[in-house]
PDBQT receptor file of N, H, CA, C and O in Angstrom, charges set to zero:
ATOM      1  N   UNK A   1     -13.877 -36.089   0.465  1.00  0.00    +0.000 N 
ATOM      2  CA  UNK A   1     -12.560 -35.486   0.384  1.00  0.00    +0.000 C 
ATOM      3  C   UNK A   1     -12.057 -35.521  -1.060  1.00  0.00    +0.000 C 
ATOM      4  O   UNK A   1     -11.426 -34.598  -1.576  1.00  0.00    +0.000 OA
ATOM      5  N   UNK A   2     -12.326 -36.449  -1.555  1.00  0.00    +0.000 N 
ATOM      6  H   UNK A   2     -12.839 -37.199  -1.136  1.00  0.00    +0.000 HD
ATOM      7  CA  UNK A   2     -12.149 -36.790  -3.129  1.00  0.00    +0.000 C 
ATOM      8  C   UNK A   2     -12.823 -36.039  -3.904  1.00  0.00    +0.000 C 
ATOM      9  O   UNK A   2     -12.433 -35.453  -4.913  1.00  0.00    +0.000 OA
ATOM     10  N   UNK A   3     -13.870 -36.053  -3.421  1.00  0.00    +0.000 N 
ATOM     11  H   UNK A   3     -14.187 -36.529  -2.601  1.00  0.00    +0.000 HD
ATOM     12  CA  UNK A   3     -14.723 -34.844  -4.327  1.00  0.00    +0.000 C 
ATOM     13  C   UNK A   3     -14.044 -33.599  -4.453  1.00  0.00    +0.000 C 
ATOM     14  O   UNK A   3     -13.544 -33.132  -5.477  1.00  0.00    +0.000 OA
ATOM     15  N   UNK A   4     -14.081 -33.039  -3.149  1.00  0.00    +0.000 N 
ATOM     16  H   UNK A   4     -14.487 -33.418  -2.317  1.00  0.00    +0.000 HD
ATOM     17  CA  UNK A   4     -13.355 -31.892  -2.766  1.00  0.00    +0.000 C 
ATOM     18  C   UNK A   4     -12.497 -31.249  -3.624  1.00  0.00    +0.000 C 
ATOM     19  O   UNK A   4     -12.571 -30.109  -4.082  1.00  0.00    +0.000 OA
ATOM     20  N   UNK A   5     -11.303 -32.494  -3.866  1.00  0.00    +0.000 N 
ATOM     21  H   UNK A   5     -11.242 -33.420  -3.495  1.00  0.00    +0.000 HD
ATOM     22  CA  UNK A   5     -10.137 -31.956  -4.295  1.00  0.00    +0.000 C 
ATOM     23  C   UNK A   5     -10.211 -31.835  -5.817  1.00  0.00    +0.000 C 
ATOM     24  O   UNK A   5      -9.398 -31.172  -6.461  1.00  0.00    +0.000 OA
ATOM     25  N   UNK A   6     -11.449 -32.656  -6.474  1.00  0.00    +0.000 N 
ATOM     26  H   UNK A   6     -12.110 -33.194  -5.951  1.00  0.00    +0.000 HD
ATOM     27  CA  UNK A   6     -11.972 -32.778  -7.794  1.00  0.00    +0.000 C 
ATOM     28  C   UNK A   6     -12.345 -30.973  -7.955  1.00  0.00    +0.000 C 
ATOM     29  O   UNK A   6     -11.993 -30.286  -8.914  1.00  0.00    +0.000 OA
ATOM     30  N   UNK A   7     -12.913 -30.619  -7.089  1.00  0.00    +0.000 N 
ATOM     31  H   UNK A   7     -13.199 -31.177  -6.310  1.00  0.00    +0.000 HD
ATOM     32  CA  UNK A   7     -14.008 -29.561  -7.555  1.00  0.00    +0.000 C 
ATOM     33  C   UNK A   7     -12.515 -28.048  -7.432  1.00  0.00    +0.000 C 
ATOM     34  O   UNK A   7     -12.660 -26.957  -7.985  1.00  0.00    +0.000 OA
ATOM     35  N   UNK A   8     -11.306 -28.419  -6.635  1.00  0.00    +0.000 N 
ATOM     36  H   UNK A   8     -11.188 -29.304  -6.186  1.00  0.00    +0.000 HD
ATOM     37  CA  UNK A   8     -10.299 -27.747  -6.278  1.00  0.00    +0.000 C 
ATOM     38  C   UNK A   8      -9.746 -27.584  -7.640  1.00  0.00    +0.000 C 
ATOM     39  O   UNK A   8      -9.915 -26.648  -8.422  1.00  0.00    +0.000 OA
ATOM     40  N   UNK A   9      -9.189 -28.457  -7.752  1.00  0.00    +0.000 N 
ATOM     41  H   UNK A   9      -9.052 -29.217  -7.117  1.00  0.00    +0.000 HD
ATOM     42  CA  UNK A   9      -9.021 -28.421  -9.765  1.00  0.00    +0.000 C 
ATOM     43  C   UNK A   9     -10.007 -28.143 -10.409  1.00  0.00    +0.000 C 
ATOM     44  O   UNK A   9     -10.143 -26.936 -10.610  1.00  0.00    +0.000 OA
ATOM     45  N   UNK A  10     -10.615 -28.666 -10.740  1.00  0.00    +0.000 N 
ATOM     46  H   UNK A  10     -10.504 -29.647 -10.576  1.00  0.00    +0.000 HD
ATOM     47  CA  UNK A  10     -11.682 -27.693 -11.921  1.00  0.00    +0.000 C 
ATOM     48  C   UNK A  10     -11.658 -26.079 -11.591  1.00  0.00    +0.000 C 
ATOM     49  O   UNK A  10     -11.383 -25.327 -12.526  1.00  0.00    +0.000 OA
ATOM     50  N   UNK A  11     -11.886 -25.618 -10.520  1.00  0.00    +0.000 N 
ATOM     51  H   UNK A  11     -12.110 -26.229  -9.761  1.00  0.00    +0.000 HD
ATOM     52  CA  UNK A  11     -11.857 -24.589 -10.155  1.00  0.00    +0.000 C 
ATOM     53  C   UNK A  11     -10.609 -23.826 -10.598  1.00  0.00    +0.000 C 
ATOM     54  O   UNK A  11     -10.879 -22.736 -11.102  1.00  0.00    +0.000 OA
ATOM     55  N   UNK A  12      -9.405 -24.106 -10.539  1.00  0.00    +0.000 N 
ATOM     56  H   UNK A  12      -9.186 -24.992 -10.130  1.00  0.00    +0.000 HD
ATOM     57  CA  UNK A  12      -7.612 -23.792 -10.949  1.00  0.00    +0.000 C 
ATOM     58  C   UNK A  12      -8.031 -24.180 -12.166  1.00  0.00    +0.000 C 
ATOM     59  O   UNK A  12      -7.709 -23.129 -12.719  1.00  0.00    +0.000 OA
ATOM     60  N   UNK A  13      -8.376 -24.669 -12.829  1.00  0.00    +0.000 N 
ATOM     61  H   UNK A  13      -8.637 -25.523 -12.380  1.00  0.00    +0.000 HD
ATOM     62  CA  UNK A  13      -8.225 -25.267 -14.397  1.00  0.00    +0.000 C 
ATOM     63  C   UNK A  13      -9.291 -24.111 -14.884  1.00  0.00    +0.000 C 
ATOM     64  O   UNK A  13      -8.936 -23.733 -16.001  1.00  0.00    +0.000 OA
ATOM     65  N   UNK A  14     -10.141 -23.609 -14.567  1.00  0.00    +0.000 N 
ATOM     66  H   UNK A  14     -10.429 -23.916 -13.660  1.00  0.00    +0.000 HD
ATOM     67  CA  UNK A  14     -10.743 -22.564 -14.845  1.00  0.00    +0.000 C 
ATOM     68  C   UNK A  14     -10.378 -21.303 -14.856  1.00  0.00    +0.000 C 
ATOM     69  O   UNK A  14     -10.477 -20.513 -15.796  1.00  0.00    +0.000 OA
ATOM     70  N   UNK A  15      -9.905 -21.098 -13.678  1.00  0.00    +0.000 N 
ATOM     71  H   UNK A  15      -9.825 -21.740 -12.915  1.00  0.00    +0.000 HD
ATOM     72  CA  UNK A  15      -9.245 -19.782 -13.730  1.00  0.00    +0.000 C 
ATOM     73  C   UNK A  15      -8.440 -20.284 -12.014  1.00  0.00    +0.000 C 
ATOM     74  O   UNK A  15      -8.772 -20.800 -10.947  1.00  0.00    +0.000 OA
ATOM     75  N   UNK A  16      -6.944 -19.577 -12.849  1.00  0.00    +0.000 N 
ATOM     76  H   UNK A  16      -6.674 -19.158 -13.716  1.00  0.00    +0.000 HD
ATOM     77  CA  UNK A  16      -5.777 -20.143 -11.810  1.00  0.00    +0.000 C 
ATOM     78  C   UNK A  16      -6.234 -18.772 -10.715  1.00  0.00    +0.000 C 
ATOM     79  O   UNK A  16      -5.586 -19.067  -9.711  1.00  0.00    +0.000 OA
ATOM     80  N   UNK A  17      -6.764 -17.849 -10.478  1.00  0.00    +0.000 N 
ATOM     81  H   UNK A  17      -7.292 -17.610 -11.294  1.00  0.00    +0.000 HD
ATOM     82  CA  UNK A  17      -6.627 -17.204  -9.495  1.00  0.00    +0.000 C 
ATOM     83  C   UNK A  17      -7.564 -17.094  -8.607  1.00  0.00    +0.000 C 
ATOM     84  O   UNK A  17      -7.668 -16.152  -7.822  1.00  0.00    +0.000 OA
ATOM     85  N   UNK A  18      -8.438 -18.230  -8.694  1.00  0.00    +0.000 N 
ATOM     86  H   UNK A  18      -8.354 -18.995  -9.332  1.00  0.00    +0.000 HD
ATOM     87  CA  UNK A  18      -9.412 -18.443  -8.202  1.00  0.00    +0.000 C 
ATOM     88  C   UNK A  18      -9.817 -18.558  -6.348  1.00  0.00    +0.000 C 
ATOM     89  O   UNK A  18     -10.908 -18.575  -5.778  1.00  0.00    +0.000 OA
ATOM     90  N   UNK A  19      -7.799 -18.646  -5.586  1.00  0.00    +0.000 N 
ATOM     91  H   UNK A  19      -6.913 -18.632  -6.049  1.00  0.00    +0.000 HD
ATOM     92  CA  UNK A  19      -8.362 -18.817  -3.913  1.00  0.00    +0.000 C 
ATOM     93  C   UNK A  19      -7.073 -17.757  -3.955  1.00  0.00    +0.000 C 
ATOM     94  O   UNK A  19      -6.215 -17.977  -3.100  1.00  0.00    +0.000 OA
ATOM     95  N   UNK A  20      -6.852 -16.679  -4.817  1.00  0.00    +0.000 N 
ATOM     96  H   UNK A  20      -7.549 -16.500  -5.512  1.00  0.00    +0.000 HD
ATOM     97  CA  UNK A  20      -5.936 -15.737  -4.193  1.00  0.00    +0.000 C 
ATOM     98  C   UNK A  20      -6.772 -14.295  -3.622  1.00  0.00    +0.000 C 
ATOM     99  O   UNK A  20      -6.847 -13.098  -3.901  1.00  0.00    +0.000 OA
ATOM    100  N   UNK A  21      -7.033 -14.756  -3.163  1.00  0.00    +0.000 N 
ATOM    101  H   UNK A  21      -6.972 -15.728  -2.937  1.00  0.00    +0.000 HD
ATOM    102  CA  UNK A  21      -8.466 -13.429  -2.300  1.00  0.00    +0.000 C 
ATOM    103  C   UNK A  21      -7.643 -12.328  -1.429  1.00  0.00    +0.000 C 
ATOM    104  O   UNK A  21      -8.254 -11.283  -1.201  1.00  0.00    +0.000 OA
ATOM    105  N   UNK A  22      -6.069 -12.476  -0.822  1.00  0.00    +0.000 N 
ATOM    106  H   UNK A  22      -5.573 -13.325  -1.007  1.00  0.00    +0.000 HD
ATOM    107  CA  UNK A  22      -5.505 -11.888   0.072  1.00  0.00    +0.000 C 
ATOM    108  C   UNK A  22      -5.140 -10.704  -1.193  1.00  0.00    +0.000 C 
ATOM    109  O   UNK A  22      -5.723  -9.637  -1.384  1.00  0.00    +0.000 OA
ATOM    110  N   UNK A  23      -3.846 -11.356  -2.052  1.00  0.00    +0.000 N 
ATOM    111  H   UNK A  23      -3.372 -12.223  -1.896  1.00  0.00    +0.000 HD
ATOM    112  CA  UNK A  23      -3.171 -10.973  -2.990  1.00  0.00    +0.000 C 
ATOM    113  C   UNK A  23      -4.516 -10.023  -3.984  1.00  0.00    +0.000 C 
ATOM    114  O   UNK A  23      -4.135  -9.031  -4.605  1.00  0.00    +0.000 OA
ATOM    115  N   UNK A  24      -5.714 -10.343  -4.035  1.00  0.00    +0.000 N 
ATOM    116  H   UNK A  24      -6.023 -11.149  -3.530  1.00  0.00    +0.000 HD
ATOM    117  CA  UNK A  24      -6.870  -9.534  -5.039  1.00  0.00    +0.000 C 
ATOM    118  C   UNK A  24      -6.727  -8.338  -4.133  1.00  0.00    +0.000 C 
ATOM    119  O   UNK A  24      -6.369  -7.207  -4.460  1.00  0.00    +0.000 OA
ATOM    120  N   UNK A  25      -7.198  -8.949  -2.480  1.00  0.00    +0.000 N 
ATOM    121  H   UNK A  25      -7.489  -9.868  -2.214  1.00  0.00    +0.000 HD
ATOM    122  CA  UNK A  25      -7.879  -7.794  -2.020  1.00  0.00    +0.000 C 
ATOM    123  C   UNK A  25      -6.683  -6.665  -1.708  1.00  0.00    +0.000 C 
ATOM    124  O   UNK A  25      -7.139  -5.601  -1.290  1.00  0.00    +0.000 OA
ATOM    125  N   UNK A  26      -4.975  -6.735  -1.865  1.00  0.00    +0.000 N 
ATOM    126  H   UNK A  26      -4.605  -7.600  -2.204  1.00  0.00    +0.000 HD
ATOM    127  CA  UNK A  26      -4.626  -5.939  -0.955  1.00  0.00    +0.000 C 
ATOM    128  C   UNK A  26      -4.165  -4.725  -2.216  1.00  0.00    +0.000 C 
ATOM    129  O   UNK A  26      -3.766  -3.565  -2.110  1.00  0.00    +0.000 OA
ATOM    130  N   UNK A  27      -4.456  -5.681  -3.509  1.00  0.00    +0.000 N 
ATOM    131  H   UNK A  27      -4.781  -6.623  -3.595  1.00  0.00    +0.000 HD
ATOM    132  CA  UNK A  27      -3.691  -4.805  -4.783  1.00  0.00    +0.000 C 
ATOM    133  C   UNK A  27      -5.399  -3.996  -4.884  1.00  0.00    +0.000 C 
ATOM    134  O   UNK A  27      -5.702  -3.030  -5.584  1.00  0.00    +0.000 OA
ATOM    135  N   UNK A  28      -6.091  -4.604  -4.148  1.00  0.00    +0.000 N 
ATOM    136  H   UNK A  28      -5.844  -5.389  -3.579  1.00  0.00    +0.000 HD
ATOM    137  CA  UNK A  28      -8.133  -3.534  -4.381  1.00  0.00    +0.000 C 
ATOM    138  C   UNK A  28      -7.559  -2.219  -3.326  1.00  0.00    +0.000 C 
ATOM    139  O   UNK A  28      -7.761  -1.037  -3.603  1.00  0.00    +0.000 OA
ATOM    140  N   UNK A  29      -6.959  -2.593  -2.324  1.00  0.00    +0.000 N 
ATOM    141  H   UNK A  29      -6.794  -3.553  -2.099  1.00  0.00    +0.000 HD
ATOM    142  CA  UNK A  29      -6.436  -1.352  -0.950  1.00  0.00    +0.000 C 
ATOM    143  C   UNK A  29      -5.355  -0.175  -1.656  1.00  0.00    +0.000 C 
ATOM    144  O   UNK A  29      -5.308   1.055  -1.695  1.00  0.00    +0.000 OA
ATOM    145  N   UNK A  30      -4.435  -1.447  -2.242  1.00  0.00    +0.000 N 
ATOM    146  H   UNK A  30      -4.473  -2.445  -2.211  1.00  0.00    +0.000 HD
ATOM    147  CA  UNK A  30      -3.567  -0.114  -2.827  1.00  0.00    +0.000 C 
ATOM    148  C   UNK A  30      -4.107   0.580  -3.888  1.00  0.00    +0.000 C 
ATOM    149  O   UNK A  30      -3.687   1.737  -3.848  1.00  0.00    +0.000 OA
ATOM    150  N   UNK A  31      -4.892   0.384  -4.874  1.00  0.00    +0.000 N 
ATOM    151  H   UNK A  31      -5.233  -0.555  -4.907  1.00  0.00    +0.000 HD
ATOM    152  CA  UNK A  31      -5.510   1.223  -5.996  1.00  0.00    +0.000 C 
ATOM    153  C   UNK A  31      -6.650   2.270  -5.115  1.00  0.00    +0.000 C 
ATOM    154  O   UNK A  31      -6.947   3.333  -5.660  1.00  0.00    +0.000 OA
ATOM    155  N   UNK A  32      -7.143   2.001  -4.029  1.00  0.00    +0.000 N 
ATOM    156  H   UNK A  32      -6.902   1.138  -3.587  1.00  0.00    +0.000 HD
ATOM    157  CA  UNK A  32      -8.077   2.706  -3.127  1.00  0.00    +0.000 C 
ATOM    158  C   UNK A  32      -7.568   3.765  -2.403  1.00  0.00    +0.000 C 
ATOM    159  O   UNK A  32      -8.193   4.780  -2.093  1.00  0.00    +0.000 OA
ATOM    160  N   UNK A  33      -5.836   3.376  -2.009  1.00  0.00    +0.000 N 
ATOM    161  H   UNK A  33      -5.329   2.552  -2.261  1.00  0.00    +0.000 HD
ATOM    162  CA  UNK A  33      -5.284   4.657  -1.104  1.00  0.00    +0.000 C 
ATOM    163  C   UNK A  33      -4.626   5.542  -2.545  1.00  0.00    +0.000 C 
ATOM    164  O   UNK A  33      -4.646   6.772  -2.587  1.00  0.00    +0.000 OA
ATOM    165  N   UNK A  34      -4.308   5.059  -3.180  1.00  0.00    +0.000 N 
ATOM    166  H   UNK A  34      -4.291   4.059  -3.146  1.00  0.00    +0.000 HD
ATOM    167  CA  UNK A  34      -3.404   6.271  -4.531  1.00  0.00    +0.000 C 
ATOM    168  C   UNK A  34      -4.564   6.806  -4.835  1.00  0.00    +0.000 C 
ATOM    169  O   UNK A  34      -4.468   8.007  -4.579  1.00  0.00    +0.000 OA
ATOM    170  N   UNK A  35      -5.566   6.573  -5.227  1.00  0.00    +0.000 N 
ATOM    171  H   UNK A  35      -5.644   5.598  -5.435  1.00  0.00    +0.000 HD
ATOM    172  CA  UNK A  35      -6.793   7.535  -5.207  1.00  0.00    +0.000 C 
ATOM    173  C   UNK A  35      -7.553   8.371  -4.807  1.00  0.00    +0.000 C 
ATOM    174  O   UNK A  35      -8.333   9.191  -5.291  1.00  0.00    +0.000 OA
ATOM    175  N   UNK A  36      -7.155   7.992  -3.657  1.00  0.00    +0.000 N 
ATOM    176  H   UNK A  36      -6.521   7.326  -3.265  1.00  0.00    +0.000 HD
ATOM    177  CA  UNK A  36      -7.460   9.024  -2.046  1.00  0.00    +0.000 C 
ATOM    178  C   UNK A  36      -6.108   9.965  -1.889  1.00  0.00    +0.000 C 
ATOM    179  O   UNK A  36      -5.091   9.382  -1.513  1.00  0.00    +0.000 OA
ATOM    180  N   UNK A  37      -6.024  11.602  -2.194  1.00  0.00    +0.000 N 
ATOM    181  H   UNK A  37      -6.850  12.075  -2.499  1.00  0.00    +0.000 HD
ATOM    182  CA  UNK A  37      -5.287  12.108  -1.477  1.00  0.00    +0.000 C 
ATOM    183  C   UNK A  37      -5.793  12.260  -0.069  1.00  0.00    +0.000 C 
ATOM    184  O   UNK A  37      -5.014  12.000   0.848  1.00  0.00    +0.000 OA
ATOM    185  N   UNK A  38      -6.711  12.556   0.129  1.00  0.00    +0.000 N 
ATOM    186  H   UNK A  38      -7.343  12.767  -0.616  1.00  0.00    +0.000 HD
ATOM    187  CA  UNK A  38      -6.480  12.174   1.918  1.00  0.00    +0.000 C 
ATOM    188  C   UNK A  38      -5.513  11.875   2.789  1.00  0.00    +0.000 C 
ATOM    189  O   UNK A  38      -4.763  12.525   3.517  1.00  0.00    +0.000 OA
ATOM    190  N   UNK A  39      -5.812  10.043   2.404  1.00  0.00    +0.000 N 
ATOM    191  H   UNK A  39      -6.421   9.515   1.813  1.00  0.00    +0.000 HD
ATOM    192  CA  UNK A  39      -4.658   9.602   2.597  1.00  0.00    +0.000 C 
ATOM    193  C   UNK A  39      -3.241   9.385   2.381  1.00  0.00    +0.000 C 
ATOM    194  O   UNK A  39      -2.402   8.891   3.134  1.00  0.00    +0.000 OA
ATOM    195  N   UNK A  40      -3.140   9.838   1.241  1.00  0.00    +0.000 N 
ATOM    196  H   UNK A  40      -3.822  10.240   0.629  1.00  0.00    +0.000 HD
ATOM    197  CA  UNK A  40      -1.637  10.365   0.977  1.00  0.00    +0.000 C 
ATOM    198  C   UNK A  40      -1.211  11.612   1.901  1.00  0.00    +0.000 C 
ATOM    199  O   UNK A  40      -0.164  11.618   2.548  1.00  0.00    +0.000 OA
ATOM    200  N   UNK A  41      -2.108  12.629   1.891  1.00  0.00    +0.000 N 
ATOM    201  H   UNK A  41      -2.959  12.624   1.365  1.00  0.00    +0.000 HD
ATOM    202  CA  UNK A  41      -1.530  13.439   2.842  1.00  0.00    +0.000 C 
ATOM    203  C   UNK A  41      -1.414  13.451   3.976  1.00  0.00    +0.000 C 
ATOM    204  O   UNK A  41      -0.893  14.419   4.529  1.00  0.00    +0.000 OA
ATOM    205  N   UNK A  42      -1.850  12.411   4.645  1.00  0.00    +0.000 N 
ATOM    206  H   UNK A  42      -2.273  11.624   4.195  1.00  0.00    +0.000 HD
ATOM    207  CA  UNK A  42      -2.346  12.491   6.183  1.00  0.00    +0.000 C 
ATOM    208  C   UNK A  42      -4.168  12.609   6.400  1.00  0.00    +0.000 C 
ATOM    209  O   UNK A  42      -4.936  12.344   5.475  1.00  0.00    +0.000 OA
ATOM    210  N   UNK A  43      -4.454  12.876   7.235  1.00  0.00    +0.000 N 
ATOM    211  H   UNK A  43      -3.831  13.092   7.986  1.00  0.00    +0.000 HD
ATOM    212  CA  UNK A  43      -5.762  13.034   7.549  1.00  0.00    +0.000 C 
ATOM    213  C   UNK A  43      -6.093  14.649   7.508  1.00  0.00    +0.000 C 
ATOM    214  O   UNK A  43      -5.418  15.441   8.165  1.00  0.00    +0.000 OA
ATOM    215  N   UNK A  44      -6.905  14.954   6.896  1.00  0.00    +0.000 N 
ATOM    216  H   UNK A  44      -7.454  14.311   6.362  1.00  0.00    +0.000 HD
ATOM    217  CA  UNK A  44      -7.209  16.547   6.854  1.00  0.00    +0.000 C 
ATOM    218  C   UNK A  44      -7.905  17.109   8.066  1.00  0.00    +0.000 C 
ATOM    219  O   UNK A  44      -9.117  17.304   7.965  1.00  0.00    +0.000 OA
ATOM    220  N   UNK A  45      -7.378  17.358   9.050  1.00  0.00    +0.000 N 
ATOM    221  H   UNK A  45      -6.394  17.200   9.132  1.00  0.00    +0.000 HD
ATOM    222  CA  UNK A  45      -8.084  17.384  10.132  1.00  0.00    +0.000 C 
ATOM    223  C   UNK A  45      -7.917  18.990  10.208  1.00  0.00    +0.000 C 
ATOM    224  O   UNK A  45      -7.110  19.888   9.973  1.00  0.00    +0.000 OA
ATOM    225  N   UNK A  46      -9.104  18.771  10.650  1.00  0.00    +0.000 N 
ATOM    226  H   UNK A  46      -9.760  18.041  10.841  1.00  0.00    +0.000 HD
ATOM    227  CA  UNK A  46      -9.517  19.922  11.065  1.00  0.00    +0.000 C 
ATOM    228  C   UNK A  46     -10.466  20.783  12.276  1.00  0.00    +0.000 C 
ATOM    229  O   UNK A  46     -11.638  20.695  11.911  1.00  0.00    +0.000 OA
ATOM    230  N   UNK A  47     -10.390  21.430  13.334  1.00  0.00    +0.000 N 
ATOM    231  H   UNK A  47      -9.438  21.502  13.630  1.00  0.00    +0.000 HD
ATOM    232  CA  UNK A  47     -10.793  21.597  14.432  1.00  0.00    +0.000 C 
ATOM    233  C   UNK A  47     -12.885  21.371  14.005  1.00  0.00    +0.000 C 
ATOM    234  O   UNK A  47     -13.619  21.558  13.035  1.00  0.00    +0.000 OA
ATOM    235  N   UNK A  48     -13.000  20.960  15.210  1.00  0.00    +0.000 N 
ATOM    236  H   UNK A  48     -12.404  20.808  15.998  1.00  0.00    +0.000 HD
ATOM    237  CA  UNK A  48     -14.505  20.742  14.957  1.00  0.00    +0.000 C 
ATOM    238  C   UNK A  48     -15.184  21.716  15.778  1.00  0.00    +0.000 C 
ATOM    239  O   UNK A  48     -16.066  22.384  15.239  1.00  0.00    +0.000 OA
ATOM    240  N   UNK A  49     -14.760  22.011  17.687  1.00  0.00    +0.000 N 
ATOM    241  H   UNK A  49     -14.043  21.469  18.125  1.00  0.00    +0.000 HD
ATOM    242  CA  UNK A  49     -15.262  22.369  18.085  1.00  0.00    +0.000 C 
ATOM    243  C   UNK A  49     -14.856  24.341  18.710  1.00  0.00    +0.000 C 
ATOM    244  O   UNK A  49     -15.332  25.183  19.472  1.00  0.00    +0.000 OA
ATOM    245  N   UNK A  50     -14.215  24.251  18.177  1.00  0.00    +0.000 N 
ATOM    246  H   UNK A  50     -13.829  23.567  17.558  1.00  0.00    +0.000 HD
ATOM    247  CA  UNK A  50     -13.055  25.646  18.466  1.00  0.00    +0.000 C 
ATOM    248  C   UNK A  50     -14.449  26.462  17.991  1.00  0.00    +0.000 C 
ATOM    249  O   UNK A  50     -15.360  26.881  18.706  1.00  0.00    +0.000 OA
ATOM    250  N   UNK A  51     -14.332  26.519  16.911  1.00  0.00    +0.000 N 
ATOM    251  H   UNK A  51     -13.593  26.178  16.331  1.00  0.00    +0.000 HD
ATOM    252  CA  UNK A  51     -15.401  27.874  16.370  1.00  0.00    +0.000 C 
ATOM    253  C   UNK A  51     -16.290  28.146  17.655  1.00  0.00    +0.000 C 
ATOM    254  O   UNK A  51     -16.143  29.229  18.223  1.00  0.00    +0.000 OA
ATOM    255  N   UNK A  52     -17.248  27.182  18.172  1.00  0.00    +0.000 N 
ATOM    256  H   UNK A  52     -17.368  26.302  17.711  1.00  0.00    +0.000 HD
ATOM    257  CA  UNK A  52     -17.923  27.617  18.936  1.00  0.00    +0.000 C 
ATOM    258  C   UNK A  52     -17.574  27.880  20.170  1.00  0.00    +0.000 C 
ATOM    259  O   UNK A  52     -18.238  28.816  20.616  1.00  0.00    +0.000 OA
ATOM    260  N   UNK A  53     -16.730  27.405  20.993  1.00  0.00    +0.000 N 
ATOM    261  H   UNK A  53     -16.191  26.644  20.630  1.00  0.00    +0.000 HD
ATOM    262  CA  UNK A  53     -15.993  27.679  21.854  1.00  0.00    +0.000 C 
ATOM    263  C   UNK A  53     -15.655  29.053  21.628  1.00  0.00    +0.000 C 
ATOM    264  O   UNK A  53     -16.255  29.807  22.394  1.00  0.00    +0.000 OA
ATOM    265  N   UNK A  54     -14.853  29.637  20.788  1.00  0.00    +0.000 N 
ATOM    266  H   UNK A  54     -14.366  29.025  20.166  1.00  0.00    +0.000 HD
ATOM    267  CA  UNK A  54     -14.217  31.171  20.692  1.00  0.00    +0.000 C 
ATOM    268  C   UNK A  54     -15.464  32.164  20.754  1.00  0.00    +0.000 C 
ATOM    269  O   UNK A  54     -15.295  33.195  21.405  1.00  0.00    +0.000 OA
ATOM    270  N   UNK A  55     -16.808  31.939  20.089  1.00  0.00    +0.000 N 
ATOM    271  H   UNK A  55     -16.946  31.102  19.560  1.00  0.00    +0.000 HD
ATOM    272  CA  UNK A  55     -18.140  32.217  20.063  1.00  0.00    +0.000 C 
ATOM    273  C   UNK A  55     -18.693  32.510  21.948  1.00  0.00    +0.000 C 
ATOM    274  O   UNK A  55     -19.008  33.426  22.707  1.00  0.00    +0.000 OA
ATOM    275  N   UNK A  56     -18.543  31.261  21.929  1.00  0.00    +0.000 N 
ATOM    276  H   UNK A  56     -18.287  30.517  21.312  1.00  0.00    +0.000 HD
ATOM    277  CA  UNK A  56     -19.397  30.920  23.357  1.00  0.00    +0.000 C 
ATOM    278  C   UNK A  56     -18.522  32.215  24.753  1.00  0.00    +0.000 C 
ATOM    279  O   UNK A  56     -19.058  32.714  25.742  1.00  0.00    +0.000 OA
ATOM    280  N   UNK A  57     -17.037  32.386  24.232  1.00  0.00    +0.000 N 
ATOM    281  H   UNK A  57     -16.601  31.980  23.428  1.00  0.00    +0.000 HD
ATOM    282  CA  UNK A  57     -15.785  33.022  24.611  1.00  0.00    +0.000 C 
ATOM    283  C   UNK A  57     -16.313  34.685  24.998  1.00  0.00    +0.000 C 
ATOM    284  O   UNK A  57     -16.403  35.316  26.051  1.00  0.00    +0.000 OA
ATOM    285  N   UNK A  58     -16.584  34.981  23.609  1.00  0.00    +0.000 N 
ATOM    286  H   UNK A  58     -16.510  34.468  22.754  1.00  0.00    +0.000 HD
ATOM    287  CA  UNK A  58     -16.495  36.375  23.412  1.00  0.00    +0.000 C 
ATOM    288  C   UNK A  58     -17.931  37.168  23.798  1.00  0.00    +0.000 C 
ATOM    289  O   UNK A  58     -17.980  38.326  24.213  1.00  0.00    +0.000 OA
ATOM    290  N   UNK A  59     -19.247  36.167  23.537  1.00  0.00    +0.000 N 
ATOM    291  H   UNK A  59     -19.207  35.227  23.200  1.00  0.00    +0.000 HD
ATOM    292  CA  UNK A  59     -20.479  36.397  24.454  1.00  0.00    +0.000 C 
ATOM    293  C   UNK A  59     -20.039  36.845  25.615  1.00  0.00    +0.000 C 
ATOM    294  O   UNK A  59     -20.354  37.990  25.942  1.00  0.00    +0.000 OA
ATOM    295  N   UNK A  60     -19.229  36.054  26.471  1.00  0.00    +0.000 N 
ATOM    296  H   UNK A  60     -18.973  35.124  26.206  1.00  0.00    +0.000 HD
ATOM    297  CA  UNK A  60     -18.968  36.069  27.737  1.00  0.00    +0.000 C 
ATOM    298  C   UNK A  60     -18.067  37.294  28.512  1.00  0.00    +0.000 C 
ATOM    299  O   UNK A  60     -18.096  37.711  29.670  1.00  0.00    +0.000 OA
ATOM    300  N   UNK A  61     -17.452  37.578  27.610  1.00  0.00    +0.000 N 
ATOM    301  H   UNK A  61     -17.428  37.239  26.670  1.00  0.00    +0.000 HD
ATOM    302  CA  UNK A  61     -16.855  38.734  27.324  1.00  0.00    +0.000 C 
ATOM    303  C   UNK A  61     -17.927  39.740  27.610  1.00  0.00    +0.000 C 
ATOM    304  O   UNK A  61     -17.991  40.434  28.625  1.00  0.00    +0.000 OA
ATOM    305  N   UNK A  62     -18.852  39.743  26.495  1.00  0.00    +0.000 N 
ATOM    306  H   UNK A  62     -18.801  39.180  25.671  1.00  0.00    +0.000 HD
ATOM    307  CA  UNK A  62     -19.438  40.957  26.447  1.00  0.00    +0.000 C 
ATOM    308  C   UNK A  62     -20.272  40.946  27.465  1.00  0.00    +0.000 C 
ATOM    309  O   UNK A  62     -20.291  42.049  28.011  1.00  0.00    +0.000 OA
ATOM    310  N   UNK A  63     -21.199  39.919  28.116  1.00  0.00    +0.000 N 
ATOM    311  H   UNK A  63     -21.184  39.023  27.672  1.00  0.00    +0.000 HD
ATOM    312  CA  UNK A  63     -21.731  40.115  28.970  1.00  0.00    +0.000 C 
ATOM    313  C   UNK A  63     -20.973  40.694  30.450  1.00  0.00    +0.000 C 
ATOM    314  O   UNK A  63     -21.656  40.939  31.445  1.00  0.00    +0.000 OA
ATOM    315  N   UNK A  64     -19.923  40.815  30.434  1.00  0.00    +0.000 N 
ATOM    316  H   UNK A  64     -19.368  40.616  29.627  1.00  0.00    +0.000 HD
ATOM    317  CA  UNK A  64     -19.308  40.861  32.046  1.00  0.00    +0.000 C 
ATOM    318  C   UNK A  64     -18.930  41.985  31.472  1.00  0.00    +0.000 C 
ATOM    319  O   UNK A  64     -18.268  42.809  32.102  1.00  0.00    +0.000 OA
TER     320      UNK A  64
């Protein structure tokens, strides 16, 4: 336990930001979404299966 808390300091005495991993990772998320319009705009969605459907539609059409 003594050790422990030895190696806890050295570690802070080295570099103080050494167990802020939440605070690193959430300022890594926000530089990741301002970079992404994507996500600034919403999700770009867009129909996937329509085209073929309207396709599959108008065959059907013509056959009858």
């Amino acid at each position: 336990m003594k050790q422990t808390k030895l190696e806890i300091q050295k570690a802070l005495a080295e570099d103080a930001t050494v167990y802020e991993y939440d605070s690193i990772y959430d300022e890594m998320q926000k530089k990741k979404e301002e970079n992404n319009p994507k996500l600034l705009l919403g999700k770009d969605r867009k129909p996937k299966y329509i085209h073929n459907l309207l396709k599959a539609v108008e065959i059907r059409k013509k056959e009858q």
